[in-house]
C-alpha positions as MATLAB code, in Angstrom:
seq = 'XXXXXXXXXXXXXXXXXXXXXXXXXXXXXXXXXXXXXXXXXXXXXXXXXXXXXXXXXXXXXXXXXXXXXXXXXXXXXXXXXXXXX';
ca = [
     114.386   91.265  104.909;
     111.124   92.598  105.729;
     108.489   90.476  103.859;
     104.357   91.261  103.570;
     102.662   87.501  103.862;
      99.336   86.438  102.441;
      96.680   84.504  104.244;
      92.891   84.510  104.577;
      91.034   86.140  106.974;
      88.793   83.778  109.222;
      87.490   85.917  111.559;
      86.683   89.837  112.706;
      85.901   91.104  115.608;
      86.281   94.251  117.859;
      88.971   94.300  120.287;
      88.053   95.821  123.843;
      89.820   99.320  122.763;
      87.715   99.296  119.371;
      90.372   98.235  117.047;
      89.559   95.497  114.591;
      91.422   92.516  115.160;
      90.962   89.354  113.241;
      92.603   85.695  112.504;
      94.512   85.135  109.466;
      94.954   81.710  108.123;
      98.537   81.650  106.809;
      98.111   78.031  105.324;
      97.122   76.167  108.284;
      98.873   78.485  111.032;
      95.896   80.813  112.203;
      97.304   84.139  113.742;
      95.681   87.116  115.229;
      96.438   90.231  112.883;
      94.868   94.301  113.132;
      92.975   94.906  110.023;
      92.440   98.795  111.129;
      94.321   99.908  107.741;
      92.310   97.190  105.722;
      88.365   98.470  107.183;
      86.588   97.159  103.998;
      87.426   93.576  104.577;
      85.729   90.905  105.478;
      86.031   87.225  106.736;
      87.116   85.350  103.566;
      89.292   87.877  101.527;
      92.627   87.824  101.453;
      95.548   90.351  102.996;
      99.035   90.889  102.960;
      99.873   91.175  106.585;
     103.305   92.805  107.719;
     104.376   92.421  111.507;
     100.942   91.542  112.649;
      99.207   94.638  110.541;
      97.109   93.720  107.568;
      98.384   96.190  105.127;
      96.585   95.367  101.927;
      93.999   93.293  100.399;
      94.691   90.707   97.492;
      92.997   88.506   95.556;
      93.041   84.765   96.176;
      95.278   83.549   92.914;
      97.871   86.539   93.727;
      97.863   84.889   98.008;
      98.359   82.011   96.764;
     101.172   82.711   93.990;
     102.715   85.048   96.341;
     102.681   82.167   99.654;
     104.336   79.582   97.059;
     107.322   81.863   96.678;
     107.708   82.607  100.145;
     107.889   79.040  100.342;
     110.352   78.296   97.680;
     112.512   81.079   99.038;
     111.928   79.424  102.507;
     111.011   82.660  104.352;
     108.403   81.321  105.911;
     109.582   80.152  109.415;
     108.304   83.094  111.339;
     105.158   81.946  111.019;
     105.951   78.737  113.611;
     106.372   80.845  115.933;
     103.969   80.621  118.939;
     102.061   83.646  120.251;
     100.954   84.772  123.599;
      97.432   84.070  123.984;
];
């Protein structure tokens, strides 16, 4: 199943090609996501992020609705997963 996960966005900055890149708190596991589809946000909104792309941005109550069901449903494993630095 392909799933879209919420988190916060911590930080923005440019990456060396000119794409925006930022971290994404996912509930306490930070990851580095492209916001170039999301340009209008900024650090403390939320996003929907799918396979490293932010796709969307939410509103905190939805992130947070949305994150407990991943959670229930137990779909949240991927996000343990160490990246490359």
């Amino acid at each position: 199943m392909c799933l879209g996960v919420p988190g916060k966005v911590v930080e923005i900055q440019e990456n060396p090609l000119g794409m925006t890149m930022g971290k994404v708190d996912f509930s306490g596991i930070v990851k580095e996501v492209c916001l170039a589809y999301t340009p209008d946000v900024q650090v403390g909104d939320y996003v929907v992020v799918h396979v490293g792309f932010a796709i969307s941005k939410i509103d905190e109550e939805e992130a947070h609705q949305v994150f407990e069901y991943l959670k229930e449903m137990e779909e949240l494993a991927e996000l343990d997963i160490d990246q490359p630095e």
